[in-house]
C-alpha positions in Angstrom: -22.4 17.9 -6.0 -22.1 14.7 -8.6 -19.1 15.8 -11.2 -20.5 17.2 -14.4 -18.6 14.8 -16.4 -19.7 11.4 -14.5 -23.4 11.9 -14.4 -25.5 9.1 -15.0 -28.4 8.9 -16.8 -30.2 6.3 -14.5 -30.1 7.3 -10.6 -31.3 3.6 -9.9 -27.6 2.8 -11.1 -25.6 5.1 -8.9 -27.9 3.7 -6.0 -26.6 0.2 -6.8 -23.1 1.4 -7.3 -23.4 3.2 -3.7 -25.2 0.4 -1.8 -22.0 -1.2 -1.3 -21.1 1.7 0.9 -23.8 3.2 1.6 -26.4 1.8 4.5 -29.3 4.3 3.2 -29.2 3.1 -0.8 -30.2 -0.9 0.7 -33.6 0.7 1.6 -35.3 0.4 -1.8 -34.6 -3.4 -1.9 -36.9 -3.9 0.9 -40.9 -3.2 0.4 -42.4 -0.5 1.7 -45.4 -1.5 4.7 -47.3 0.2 6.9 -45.6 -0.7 10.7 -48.5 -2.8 12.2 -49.8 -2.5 15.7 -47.9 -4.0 18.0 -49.5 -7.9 19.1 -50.4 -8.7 22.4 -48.4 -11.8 22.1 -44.7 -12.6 21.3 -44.5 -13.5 18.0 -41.9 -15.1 15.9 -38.6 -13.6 15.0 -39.0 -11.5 11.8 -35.7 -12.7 10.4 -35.2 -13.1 6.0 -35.0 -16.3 5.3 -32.3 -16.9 2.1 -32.9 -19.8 0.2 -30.1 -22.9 0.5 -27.6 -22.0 -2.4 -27.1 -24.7 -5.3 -24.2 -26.0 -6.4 -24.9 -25.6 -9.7 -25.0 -21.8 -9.1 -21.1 -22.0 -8.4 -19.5 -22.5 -11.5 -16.4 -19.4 -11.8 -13.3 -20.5 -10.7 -12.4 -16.8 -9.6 -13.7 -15.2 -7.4 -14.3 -17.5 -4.8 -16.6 -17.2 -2.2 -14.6 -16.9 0.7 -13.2 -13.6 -1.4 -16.8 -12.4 -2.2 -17.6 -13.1 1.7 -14.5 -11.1 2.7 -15.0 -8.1 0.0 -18.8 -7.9 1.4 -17.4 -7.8 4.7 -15.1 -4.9 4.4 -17.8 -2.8 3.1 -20.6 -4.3 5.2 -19.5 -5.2 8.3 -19.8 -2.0 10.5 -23.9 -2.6 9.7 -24.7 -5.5 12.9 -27.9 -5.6 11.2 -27.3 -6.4 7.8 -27.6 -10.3 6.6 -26.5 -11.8 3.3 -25.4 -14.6 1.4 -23.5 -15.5 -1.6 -26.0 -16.8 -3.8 -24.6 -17.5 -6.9 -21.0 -16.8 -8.9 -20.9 -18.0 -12.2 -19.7 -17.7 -15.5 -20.4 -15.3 -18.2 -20.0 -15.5 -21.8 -16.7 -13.0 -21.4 -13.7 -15.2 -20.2 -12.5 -13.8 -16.9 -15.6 -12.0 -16.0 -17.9 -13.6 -13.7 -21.3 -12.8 -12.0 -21.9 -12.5 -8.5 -25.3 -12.4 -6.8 -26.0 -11.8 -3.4 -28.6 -11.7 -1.4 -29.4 -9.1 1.0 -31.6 -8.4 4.3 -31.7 -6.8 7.4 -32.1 -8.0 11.1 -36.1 -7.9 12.4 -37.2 -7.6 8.7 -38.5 -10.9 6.6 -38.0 -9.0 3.0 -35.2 -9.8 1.3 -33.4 -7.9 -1.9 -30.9 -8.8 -4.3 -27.6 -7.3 -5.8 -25.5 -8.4 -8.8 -22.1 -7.0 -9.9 -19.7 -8.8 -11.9 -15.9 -9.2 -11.0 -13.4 -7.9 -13.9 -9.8 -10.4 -15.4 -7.7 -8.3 -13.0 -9.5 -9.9 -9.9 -9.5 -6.4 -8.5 -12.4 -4.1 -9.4 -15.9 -5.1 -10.4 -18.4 -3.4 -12.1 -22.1 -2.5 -10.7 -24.7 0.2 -11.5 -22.3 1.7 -14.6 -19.6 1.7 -11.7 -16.5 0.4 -11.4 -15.4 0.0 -8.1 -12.3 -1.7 -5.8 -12.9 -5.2 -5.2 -11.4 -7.7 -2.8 -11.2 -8.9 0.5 -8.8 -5.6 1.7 -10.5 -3.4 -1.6 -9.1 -0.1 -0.1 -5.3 -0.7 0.2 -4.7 0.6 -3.4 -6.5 3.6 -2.9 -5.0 4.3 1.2 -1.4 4.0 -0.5 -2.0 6.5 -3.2 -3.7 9.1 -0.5 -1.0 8.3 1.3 1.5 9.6 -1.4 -0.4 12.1 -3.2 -2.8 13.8 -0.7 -1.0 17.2 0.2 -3.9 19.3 0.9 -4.0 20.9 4.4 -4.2 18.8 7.2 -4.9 18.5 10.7 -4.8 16.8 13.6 -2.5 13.1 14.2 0.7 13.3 12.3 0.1 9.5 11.7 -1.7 8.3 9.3 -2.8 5.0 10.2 -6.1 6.7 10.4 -6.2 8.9 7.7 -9.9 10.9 6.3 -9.4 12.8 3.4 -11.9 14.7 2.7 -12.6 15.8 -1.1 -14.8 19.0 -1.3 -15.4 22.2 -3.5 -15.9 25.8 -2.0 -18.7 26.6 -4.2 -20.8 23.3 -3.3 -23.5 24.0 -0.8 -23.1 20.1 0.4 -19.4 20.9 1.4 -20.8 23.8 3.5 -23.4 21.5 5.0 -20.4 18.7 5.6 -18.2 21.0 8.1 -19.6 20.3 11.0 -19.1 16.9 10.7 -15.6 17.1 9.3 -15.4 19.2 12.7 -17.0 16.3 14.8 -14.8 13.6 13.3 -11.8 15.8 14.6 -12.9 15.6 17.9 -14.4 12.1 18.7 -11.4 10.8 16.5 -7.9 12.5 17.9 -6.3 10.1 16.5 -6.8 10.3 12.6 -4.7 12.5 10.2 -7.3 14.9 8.5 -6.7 16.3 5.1 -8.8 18.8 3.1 -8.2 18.2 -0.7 -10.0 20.6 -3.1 -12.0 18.8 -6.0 -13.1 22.4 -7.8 -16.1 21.5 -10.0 -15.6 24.3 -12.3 -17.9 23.4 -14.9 -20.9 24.2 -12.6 -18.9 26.4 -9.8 -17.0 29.2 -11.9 -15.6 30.6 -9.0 -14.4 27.0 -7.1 -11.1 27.0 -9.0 -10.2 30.6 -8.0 -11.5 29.9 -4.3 -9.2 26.5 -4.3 -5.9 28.3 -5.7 -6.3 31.2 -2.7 -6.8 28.0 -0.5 -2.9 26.8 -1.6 -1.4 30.0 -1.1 -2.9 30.9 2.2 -1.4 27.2 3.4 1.6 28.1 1.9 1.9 31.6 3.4 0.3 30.9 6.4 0.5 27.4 7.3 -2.6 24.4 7.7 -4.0 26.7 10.8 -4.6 29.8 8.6 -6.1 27.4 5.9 -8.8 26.3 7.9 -9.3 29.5 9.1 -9.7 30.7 5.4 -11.9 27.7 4.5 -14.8 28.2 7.1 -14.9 31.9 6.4 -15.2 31.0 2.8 -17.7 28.5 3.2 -19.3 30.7 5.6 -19.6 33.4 2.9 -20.5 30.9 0.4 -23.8 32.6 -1.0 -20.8 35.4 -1.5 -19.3 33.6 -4.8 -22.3 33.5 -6.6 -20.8 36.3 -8.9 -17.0 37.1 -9.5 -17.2 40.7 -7.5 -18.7 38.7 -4.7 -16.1 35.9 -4.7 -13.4 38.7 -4.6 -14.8 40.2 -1.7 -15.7 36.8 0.0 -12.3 35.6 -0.9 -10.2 38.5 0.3 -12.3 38.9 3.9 -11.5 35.3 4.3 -8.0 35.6 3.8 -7.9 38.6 6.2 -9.7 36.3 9.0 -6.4 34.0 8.1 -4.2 36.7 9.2 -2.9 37.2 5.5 -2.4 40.2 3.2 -5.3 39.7 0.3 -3.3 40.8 -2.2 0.0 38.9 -1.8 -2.3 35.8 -1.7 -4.1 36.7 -4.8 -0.7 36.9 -6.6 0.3 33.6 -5.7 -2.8 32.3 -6.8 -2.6 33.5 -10.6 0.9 31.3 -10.8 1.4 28.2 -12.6 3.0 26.6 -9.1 -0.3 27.5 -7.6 -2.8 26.0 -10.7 -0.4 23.0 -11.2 -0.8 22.2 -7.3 -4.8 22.7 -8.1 -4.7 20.7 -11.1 -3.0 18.0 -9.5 -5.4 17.5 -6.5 -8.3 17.3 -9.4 -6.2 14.7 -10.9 -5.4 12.6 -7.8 -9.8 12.8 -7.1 -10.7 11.6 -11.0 -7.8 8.7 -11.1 -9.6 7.6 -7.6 -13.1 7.9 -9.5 -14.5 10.0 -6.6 -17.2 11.7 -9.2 -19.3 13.9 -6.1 -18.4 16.3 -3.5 -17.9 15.9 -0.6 -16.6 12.4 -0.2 -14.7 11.1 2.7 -11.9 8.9 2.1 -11.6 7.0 5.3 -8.2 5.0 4.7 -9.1 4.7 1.0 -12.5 3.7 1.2 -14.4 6.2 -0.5 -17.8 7.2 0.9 -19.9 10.1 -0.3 -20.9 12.3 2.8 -24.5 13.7 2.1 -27.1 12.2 3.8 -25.1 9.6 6.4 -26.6 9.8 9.9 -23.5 10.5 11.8 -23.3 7.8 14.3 -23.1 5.1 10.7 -20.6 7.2 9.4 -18.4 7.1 13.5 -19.2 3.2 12.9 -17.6 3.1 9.5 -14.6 4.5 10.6 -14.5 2.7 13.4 -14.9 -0.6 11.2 -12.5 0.5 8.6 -9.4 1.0 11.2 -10.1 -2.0 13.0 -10.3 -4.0 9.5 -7.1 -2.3 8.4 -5.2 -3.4 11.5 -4.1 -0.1 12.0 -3.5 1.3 15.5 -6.0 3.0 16.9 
C-alpha cells in the first residue's frame, strides 16, 4: 500500500521514479507490437541502436559520466539485458543542479526510451518523477548504515549482516500478506542474509495496523524473534479478521496464543509508552528513508518495492547488490 501522505497525483511519475529499480516500470518506454511470425531466414540482430553522443551535450562539470555510468550500474546491472548510454549531462539554469539524460533499451529489441533526472548541490541524491532518490556510484551505503543502526525489528536468520533484507510491511496491507511467501523464499535460497521485519503501520488507511504492530513488539519481547514470526503469519493469515476492532481483538489475541503467549499480558504491554515509542520509532526510521509503500525490501539499503517482481529478478537483485557491495557472501 503507497503511504497516504506521499501519494502522487501523476502515476506516470512514480513509474519514472521506480524505473531505476524496478525492471517492470522500463516497459512503457518501449512501443507496444504485435510479435511477428517467425522468418524462415536468419535475420539481423534486433539490437537499439543509440545515437553517437555530442560533445556539446556535456557541459556540467559534476556529475561526471563515469559517476552517472557507475550510479546506473548499481541499480541496473543485475538486468544482462538492459543497454544504455549517457546521452547528455548538462547545465541548468540553477547552479549545482545538472540534467542527466540517458538512453535506454533492452537486448533483442530495436526501440529505444529515454529517462532524465537531474543531480542535486550535494552530489548525492537526484530528483526524478517528483522523487528524490540516492545517487552515486555506491548510492545505498547511507541508507545500509542507518538500517544497520536503527533497524531493531525481529529478525531472523545470519547474525551477520553483510547481507542484510529488511523488510518494511504493515499487518493490515493485503500486499504484505501476499509478500510472505517470498520473504519465506528469500530465507531459504539465501541462508546467509540477516532478515528483519520492521513494521511501517499505515494508520491513516489501516486503523487497526498500529495496534497489530505494538502486540508485534511485546510478543518479541516476551517471547523472543521465534514467537514473533509465529504471531505475524497467524496475523496475516487472519487478516480479513482486522477489518473491525472486535475482529482485530480476536485475530490479535489467537495469534498471540499460536506464539505461546498469554493475550492479555501482551495486550498490556502494548498500551505502554515503551511499546508506542518503539512503534513510533520504526515509522520514523521508514519516512526519514522515504520508503512511502508497503512492503518494500531493503536489500543492504537499496530500497525496492515488492509487489509485482517476478521472483527470480528480485533472487538476481540481491544477488547483484552483495556482490556490488563487496560483502561476503
Amino acid at each position: 500500500m503507497i503511504h497516504p501522505s506521499l501519494r502522487r497525483g501523476s502515476l506516470a511519475a512514480l513509474a519514472s521514479a521506480a524505473i531505476l529499480t524496478l525492471p517492470f516500470f522500463a516497459q512503457p518506454l518501449f512501443a507496444q507490437t504485435e510479435v511477428p511470425a517467425a522468418p524462415q531466414e536468419p535475420i539481423a540482430s534486433a539490437e537499439p541502436s543509440f545515437p553517437k553522443p555530442e560533445a556539446s551535450d556535456f557541459t556540467a562539470d559534476s556529475p561526471t559520466k563515469a559517476q552517472v555510468e557507475g550510479f546506473l550500474h548499481a541499480n541496473w546491472g543485475y538486468d544482462t539485458n538492459r543497454l544504455y548510454q549517457v546521452q547528455r549531462i548538462v547545465k541548468t539554469s540553477v547552479p549545482g543542479i545538472s540534467s542527466v539524460v540517458i538512453l535506454v533499451g533492452e537486448k533483442g529489441n530495436k526501440q529505444t526510451g529515454a529517462l532524465q533526472f537531474f543531480t542535486l548541490p550535494d552530489g548525492k541524491h537526484i530528483i526524478t518523477g517528483g522523487e528524490i532518490l540516492p545517487f552515486g556510484e555506491h548510492p545505498y551505503t547511507e541508507n545500509r548504515a542507518t538500517l544497520i543502526e536503527r533497524a531493531d525489528g525481529p529478525s531472523k536468520g545470519a547474525a551477520s549482516k553483510d547481507l542484510e533484507l529488511v523488510e518494511f510491511a504493515d499487518f493490515q496491507c493485503p500486499h504484505c500478506k501476499d509478500a510472505q511467501g517470498t520473504m519465506d523464499k528469500l530465507a531459504t535460497d539465501f541462508p546467509n542474509a540477516h532478515i528483519v521485519y520492521q513494521s511501517f503501520p499505515l494508520v491513516k488507511i489501516h486503523p487497526e495496523a498500529f495496534r497489530s504492530a505494538a502486540y508485534g513488539v511485546c510478543v518479541a519481547k516476551l517471547g523472543g524473534n521465534p514467537a514473533f514470526f509465529t504471531y505475524a503469519s497467524a496475523v496475516f493469515e487472519g487478516q480479513a479478521g482486522l477489518a473491525s476492532a472486535e475482529g482485530a481483538t480476536l485475530t490479535l489475541n489467537s495469534a498471540v496464543s499460536k506464539a505461546g503467549l498469554a493475550p492479555e499480558k501482551v495486550e498490556a504491554c502494548s498500551k505502554t509508552p515503551e511499546t508506542k515509542a518503539t512503534v513510533d520509532a520504526g515509522v520514523k526510521l521508514a519516512e526519514d528513508l522515504n520508503v512511502n509503500q508497503t512492503p518494500t525490501l531493503a536489500i543492504n539499503g537499496h530500497l525496492i518495492p515488492l509487489g509485482g517482481i517476478p521472483y527470480e529478478s528480485l533472487k538476481q537483485m540481491i544477488t547483484f547488490q552483495v556482490q556490488n557491495d563487496g560483502a561476503a557472501k
